[in-house]
C-alpha positions in Angstrom: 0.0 0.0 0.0 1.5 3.6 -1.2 2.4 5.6 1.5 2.1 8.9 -0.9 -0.9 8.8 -2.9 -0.3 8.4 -6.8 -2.9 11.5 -8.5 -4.7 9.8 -11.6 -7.0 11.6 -13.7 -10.5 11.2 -12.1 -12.5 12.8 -14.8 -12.5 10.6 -18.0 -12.6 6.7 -16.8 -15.9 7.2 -16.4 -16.7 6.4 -20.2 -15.6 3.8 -22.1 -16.6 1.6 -24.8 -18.4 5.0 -25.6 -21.1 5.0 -23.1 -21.9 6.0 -19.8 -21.4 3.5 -17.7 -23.7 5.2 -15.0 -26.1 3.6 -17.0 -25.5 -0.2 -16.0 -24.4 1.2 -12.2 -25.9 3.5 -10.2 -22.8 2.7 -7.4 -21.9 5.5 -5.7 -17.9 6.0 -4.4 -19.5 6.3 -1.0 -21.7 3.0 -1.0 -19.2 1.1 -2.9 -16.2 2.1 -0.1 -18.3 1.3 2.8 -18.8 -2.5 1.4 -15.2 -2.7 1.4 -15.5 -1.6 5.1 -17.9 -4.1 5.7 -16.6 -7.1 4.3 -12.9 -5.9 5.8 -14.8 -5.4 9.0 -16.4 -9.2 8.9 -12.7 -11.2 8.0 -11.2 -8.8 10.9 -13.9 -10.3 13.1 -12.9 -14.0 11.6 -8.8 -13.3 11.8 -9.6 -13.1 16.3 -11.5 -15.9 16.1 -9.7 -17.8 13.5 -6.4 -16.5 12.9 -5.0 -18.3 9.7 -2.5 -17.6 7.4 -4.8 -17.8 4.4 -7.3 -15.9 6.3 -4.5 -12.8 6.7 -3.7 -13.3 2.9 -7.5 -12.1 2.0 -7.3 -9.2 4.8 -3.8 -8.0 3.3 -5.0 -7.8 -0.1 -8.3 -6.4 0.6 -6.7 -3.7 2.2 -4.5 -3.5 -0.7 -6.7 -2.8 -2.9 -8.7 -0.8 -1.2 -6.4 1.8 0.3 -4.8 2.0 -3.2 -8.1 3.1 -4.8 -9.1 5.4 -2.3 -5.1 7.2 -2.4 -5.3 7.1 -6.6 -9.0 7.9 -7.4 -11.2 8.9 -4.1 -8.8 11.1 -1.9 -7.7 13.1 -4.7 -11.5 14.0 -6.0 -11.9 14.8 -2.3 -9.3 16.7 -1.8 -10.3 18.7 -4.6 -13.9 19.3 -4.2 -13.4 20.3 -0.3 -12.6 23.5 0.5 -8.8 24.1 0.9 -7.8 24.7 4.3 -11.0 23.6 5.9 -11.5 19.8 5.5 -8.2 18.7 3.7 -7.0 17.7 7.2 -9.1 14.8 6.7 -7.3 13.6 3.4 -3.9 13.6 5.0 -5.1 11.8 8.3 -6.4 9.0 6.2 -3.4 8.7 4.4 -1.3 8.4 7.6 -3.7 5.8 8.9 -3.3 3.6 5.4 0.6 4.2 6.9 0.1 2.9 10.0 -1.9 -0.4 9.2 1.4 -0.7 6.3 3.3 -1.4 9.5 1.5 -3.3 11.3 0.1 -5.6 8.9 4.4 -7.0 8.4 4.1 -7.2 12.4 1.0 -9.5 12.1 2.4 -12.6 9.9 5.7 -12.9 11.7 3.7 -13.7 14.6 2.9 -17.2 15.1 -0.6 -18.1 14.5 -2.8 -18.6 17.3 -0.2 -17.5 19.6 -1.1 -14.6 22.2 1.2 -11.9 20.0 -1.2 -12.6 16.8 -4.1 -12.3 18.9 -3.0 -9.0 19.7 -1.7 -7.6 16.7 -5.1 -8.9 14.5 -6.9 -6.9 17.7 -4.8 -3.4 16.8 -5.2 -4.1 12.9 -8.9 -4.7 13.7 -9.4 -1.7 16.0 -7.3 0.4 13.5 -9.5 -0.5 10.8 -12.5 0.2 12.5 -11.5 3.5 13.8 -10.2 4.4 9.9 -13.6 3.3 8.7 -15.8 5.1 11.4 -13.6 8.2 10.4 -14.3 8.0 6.6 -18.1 6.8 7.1 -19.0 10.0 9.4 -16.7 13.1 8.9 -15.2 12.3 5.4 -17.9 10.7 3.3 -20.8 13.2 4.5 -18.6 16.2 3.3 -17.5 14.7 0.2 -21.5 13.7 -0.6 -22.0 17.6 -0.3 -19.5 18.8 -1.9 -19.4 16.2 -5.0 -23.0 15.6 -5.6 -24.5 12.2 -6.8 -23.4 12.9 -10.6 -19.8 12.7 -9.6 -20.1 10.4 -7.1 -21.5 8.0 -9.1 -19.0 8.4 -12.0 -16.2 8.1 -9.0 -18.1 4.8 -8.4 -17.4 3.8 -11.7 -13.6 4.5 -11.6 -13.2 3.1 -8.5 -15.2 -0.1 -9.3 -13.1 -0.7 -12.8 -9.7 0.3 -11.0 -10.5 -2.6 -8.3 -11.0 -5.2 -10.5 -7.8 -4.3 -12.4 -6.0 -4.4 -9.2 -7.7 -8.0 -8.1 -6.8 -9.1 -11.3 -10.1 -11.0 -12.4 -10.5 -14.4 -11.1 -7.6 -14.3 -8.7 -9.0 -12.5 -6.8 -4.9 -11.1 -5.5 -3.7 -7.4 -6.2 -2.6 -6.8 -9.4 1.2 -5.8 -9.2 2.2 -3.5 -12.1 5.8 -3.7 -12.8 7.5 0.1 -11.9 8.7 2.0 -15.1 12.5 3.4 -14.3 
């Protein structure tokens, strides 16, 4: 997960094919994020109970993914639709907490499984997550709703959707690595 966000157009991935794809989606950026939090939320709840490597796998890159569409696509429209000074301190918070669960994520699988280290770590990821989410879902999200509007929002949806499924690279369901151009 990018610890500096990488800025990529958000204005013309919403066509392709040369139609609207609002038109087969009416997915919102907000309601499409907050099932990421949800299903994150549920295999957070599973990795206390359940701790297994495989189990961490899915966590990692379902956090993968999502942290790098929000940081390439959601965070930047944010950032620019809010006004400057006042609400920005929210898109550089939520970068520093995609940071934090970057380092303790590491932290989690060199800890033996079912031991009471992993217990706790999966407990700080878990509580980490959930305070991230909670952030987004009642300060971040309400202000980006207003200041967006449902047009945009919905063509954010869009990006955000088609970026995803790049990044879990169809059937694999596993991030998507692109190889880094010198």
């Amino acid at each position: 997960m990018p610890a500096t966000p990488k800025k990529r157009s958000t204005g013309s991935r919403a066509r392709s094919n040369g139609r609207h794809n609002n038109r087969r989606s009416g997915t919102d950026a907000i309601s499409l994020l907050k099932q990421d939090h949800q299903k994150v939320r549920q295999l957070l709840k599973r990795l206390q109970s359940d701790g297994t490597e495989e189990l961490l796998r899915e966590i990692e890159n379902e956090l993968k993914v999502h942290t790098q569409i929000e940081e390439e696509i959601f965070y930047p429209a944010f950032k620019e639709a809010v006004e400057s000074g006042k609400d920005e301190h929210l898109y550089y918070e939520a970068i520093e907490e995609h940071h934090v669960v970057d380092l303790v994520l590491p932290e989690i699988k060199s800890s033996s499984e079912g031991s009471e280290e992993f217990d706790a770590k999966a407990k700080v990821l878990a509580d980490l997550v959930e305070h991230h989410a909670e952030e987004e879902e009642t300060e971040m999200f309400p202000k980006a709703r207003k200041a967006m509007g449902t047009t945009r929002l919905r063509e954010l949806g869009e990006e955000l959707q088609e970026r995803k499924q790049e990044l879990m690279g169809g059937l694999g369901g596993r991030p998507e690595r692109r190889k880094r151009v010198a």
